[in-house]
Backbone as JSON Lines, residues from 0, in Angstrom:
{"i":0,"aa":"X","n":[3.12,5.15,6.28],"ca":[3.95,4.13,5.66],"c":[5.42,4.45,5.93]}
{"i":1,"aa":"X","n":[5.47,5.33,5.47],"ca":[7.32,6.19,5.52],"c":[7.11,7.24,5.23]}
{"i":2,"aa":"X","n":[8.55,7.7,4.79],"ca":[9.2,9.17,5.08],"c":[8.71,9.18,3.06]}
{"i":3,"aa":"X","n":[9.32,8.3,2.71],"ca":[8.75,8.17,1.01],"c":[7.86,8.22,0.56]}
{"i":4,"aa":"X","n":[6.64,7.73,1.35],"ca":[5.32,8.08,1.03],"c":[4.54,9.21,0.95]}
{"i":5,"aa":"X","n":[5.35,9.8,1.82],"ca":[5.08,11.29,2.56],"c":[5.57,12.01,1.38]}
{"i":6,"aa":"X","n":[6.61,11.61,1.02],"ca":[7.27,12.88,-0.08],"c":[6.31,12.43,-1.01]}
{"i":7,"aa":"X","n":[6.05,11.3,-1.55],"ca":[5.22,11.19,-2.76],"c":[3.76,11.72,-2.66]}
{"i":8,"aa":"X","n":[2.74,11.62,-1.27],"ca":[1.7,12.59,-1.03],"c":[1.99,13.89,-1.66]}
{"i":9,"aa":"X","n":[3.19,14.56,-1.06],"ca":[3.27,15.66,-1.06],"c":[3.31,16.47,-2.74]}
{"i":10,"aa":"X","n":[3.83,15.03,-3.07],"ca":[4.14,15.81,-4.94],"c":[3.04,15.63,-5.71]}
{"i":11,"aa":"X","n":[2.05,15.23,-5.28],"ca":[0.46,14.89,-5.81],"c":[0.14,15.84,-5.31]}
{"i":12,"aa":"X","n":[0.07,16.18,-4.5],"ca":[-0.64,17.49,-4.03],"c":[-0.54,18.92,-4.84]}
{"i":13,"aa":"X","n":[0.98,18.85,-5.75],"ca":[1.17,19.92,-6.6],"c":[0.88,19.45,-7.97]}
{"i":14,"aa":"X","n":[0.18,18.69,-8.54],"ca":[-0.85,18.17,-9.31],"c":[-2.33,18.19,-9.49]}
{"i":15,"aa":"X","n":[-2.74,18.42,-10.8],"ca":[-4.28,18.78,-10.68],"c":[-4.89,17.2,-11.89]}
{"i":16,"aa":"X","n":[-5.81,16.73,-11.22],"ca":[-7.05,15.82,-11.94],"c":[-7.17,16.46,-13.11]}
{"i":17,"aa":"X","n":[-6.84,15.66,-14.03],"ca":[-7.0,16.3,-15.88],"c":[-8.63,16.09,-15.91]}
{"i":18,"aa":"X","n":[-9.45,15.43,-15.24],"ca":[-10.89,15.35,-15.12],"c":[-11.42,16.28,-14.91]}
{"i":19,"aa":"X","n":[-11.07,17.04,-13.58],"ca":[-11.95,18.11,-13.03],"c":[-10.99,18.97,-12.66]}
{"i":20,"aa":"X","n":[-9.53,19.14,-12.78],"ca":[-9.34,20.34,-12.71],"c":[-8.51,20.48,-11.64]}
{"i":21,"aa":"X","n":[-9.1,19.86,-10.69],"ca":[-8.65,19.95,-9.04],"c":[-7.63,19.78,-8.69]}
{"i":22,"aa":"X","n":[-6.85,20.42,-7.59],"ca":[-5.6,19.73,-6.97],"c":[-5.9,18.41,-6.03]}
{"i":23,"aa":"X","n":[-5.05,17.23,-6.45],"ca":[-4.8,15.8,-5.45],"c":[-5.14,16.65,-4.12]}
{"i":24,"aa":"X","n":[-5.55,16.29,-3.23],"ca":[-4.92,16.23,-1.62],"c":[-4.56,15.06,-1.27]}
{"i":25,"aa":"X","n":[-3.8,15.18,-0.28],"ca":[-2.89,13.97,0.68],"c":[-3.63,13.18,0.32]}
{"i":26,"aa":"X","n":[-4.97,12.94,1.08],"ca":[-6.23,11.48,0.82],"c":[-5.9,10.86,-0.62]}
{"i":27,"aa":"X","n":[-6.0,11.76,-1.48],"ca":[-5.98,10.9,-2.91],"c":[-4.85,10.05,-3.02]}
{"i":28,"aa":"X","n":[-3.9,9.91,-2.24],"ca":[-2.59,8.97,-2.58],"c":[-2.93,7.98,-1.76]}
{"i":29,"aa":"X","n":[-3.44,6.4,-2.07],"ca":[-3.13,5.57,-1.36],"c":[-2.4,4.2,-1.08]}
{"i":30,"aa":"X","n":[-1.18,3.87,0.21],"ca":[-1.08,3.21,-0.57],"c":[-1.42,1.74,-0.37]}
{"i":31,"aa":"X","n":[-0.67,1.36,-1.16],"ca":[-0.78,-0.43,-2.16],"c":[-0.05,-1.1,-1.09]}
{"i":32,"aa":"X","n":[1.02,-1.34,-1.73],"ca":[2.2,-1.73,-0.82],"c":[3.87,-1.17,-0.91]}
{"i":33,"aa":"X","n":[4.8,-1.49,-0.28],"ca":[6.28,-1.29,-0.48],"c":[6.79,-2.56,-1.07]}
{"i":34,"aa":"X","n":[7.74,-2.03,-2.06],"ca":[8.68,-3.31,-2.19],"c":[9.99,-2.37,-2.08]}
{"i":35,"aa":"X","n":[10.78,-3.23,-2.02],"ca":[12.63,-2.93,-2.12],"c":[13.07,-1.42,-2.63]}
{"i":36,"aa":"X","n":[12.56,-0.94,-3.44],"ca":[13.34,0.21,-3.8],"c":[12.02,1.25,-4.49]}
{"i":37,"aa":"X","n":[10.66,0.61,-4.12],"ca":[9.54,1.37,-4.72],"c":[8.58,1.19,-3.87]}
{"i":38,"aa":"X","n":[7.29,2.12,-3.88],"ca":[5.76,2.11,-2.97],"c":[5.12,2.66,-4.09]}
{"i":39,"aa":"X","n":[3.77,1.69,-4.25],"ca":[3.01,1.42,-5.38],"c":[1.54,2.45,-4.7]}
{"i":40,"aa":"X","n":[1.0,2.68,-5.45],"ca":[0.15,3.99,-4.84],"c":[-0.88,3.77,-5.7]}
{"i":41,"aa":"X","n":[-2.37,4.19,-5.11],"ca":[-3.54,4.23,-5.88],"c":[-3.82,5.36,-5.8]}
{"i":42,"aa":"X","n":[-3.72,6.19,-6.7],"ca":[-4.88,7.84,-6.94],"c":[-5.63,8.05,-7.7]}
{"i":43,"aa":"X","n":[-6.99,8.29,-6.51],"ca":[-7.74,8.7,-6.79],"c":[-8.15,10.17,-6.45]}
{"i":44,"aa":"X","n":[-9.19,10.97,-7.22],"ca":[-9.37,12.17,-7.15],"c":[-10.64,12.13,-6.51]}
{"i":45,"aa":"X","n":[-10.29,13.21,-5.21],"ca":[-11.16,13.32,-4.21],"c":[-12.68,14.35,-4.71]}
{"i":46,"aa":"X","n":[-12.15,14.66,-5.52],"ca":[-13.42,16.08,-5.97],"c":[-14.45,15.28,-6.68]}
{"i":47,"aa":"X","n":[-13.83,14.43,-8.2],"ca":[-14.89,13.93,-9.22],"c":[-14.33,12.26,-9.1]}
{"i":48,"aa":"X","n":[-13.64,12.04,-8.05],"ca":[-14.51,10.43,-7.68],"c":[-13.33,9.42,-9.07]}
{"i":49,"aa":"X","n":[-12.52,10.13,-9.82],"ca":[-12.08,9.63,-10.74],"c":[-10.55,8.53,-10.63]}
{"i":50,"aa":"X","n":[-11.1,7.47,-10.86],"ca":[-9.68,6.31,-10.47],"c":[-8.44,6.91,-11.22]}
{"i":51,"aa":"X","n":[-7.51,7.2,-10.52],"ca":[-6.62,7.38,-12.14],"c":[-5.89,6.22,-12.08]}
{"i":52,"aa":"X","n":[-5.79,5.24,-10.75],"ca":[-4.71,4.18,-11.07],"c":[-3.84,4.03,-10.5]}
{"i":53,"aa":"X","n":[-2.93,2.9,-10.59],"ca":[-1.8,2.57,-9.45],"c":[-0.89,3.47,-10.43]}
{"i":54,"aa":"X","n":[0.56,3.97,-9.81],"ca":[1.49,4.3,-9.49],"c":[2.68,3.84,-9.18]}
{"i":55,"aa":"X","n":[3.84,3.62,-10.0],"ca":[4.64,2.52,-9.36],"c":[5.97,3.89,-9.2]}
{"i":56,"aa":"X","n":[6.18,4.32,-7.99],"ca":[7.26,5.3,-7.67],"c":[8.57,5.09,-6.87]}
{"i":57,"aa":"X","n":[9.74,5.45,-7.31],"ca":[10.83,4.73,-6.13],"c":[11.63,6.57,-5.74]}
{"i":58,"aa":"X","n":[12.02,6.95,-5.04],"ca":[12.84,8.07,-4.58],"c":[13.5,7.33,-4.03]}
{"i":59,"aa":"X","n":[14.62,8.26,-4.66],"ca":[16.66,8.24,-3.96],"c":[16.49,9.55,-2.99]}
{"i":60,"aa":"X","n":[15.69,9.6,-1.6],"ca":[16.56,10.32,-0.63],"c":[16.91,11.3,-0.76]}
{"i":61,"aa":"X","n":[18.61,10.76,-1.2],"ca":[19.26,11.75,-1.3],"c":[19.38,12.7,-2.37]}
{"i":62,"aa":"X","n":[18.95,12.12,-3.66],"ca":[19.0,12.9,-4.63],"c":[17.87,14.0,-4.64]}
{"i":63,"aa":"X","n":[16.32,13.26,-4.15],"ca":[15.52,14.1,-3.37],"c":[15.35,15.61,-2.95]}
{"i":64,"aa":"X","n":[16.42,15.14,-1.73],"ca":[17.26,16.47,-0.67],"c":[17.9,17.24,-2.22]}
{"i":65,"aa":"X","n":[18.78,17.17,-3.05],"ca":[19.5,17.72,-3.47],"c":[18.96,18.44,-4.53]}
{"i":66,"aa":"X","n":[17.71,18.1,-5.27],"ca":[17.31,18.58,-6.4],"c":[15.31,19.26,-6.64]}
{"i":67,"aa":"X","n":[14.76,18.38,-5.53],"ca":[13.22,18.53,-5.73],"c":[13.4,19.2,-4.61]}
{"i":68,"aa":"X","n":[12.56,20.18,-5.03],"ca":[11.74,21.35,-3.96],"c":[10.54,21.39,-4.17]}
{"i":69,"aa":"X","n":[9.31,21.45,-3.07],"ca":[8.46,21.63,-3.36],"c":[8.18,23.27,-2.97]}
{"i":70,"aa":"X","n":[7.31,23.66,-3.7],"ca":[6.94,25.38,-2.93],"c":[5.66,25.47,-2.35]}
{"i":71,"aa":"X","n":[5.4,25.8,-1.5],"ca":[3.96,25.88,-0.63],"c":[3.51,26.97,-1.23]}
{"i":72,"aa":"X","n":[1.91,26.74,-0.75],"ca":[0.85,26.9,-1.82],"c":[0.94,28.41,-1.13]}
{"i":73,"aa":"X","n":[1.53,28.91,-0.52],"ca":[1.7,30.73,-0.64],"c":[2.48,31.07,-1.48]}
{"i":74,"aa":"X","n":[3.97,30.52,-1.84],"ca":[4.47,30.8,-2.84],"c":[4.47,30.32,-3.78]}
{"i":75,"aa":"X","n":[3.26,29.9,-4.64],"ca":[3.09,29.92,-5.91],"c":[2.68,31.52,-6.53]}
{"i":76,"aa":"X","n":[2.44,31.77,-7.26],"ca":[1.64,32.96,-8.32],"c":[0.37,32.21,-8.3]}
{"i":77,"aa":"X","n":[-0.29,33.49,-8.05],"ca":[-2.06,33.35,-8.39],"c":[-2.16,32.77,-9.34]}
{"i":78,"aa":"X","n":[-1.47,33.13,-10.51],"ca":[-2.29,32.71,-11.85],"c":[-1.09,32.0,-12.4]}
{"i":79,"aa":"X","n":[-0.86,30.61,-13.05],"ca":[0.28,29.87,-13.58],"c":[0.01,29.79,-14.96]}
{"i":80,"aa":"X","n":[0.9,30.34,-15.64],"ca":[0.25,30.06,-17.54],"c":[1.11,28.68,-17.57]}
{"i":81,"aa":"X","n":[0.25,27.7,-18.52],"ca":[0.29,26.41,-18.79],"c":[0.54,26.8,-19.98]}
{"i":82,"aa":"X","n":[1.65,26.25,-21.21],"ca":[1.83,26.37,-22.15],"c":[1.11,25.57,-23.29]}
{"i":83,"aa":"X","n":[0.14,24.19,-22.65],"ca":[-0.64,23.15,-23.35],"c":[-1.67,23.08,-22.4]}
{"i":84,"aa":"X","n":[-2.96,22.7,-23.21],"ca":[-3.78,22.38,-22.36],"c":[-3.82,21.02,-22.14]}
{"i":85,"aa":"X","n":[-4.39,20.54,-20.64],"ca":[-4.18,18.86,-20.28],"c":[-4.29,17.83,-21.62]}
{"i":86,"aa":"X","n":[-3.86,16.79,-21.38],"ca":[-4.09,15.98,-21.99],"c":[-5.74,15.32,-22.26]}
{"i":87,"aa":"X","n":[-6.21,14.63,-22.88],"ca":[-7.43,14.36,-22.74],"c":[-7.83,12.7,-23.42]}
{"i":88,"aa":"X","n":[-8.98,12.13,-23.2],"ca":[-9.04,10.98,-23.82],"c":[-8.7,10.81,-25.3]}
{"i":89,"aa":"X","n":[-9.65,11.95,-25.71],"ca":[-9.33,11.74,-27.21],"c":[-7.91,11.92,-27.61]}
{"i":90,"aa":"X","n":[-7.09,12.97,-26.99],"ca":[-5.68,12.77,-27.41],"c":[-5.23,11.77,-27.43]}
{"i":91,"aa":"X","n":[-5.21,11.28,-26.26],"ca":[-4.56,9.45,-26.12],"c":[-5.42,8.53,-27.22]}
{"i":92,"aa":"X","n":[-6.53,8.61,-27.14],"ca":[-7.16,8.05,-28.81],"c":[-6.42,8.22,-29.89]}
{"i":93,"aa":"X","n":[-6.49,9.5,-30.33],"ca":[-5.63,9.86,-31.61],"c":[-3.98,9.22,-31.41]}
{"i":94,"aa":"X","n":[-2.99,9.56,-30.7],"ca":[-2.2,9.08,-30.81],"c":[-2.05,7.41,-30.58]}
{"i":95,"aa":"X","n":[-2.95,6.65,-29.67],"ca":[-2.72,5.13,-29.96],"c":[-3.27,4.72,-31.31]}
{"i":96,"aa":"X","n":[-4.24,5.41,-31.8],"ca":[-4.46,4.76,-33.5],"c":[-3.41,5.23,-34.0]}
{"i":97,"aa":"X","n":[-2.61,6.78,-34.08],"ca":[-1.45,6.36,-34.76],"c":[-0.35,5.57,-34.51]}
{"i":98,"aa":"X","n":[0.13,5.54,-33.86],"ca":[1.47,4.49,-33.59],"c":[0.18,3.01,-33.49]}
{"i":99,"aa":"X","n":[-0.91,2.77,-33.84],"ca":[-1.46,1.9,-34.28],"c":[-1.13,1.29,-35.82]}
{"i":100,"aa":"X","n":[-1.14,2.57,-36.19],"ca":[-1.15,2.3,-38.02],"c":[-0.05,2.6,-38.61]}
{"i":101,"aa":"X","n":[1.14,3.02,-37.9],"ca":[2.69,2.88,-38.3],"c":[3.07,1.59,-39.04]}
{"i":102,"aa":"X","n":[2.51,0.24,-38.07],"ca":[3.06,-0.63,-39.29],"c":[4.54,-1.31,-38.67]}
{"i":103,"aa":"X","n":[5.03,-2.78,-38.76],"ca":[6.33,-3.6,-38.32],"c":[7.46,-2.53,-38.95]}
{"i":104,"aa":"X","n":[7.54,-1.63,-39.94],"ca":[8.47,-0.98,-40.4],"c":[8.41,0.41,-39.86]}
{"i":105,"aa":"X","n":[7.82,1.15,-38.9],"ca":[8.03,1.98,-37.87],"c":[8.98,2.61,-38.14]}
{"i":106,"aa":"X","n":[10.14,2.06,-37.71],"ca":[11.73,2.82,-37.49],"c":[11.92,3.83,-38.9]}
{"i":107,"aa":"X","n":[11.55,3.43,-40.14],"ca":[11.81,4.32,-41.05],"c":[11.76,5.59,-40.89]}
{"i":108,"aa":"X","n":[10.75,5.93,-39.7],"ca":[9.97,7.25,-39.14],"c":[10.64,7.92,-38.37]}
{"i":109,"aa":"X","n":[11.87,7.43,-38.24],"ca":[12.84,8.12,-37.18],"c":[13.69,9.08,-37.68]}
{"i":110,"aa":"X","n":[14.01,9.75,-37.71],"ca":[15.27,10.9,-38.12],"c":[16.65,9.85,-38.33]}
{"i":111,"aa":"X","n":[16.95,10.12,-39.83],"ca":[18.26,9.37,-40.0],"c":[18.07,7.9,-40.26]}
{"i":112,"aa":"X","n":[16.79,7.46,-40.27],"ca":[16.67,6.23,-40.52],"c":[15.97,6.65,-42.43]}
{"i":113,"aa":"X","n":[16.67,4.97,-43.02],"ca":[15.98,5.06,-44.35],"c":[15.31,3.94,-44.34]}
């Protein structure tokens, strides 16, 4: 597709399937189409077959160059401590019933709000 697509493969690739665990490879990014300032992407996970869904991503280039590095898979550490474990269905369960049952008066719930 482009040079953008390529970078966006590449940053899936340092991502793992909350399903099975696995790291993306390149294959799992595919894409959709380009528009103007974004490329819309379908990933799926090549190991357990799992849709995760379109993707709507835009990169600035240059800001790109200036700030994201990726590190190849020699220089990572063997072992990476994760401070949370993945997210999971039921989490996303639990939290859409709550901000389910917040209620039109919500904002009260905010810091500094009465």
């Amino acid at each position: 597709m482009d040079q953008n697509f390529e970078l966006i493969r590449k940053f899936f690739e340092n991502l793992k399937c909350s399903c099975c665990d696995n790291f993306f490879s390149k294959d799992s990014v595919e894409p959709v189409r380009k528009e103007e300032n974004n490329v819309i992407v379908r990933i799926t996970c090549l190991h357990c077959g799992k849709n995760l869904g379109l993707a709507i991503l835009g990169i600035d280039t240059k800001e790109y160059k200036n700030s994201l590095k990726f590190q190849e898979a020699d220089d990572l550490p063997e072992e990476m401590d994760m401070p949370y474990d993945p997210i999971t269905y039921e989490d996303v369960a639990q939290a859409h019933n709550f901000f389910s049952e917040l209620g039109a008066d919500w904002m009260k719930h905010l810091p500094g709000r009465e």
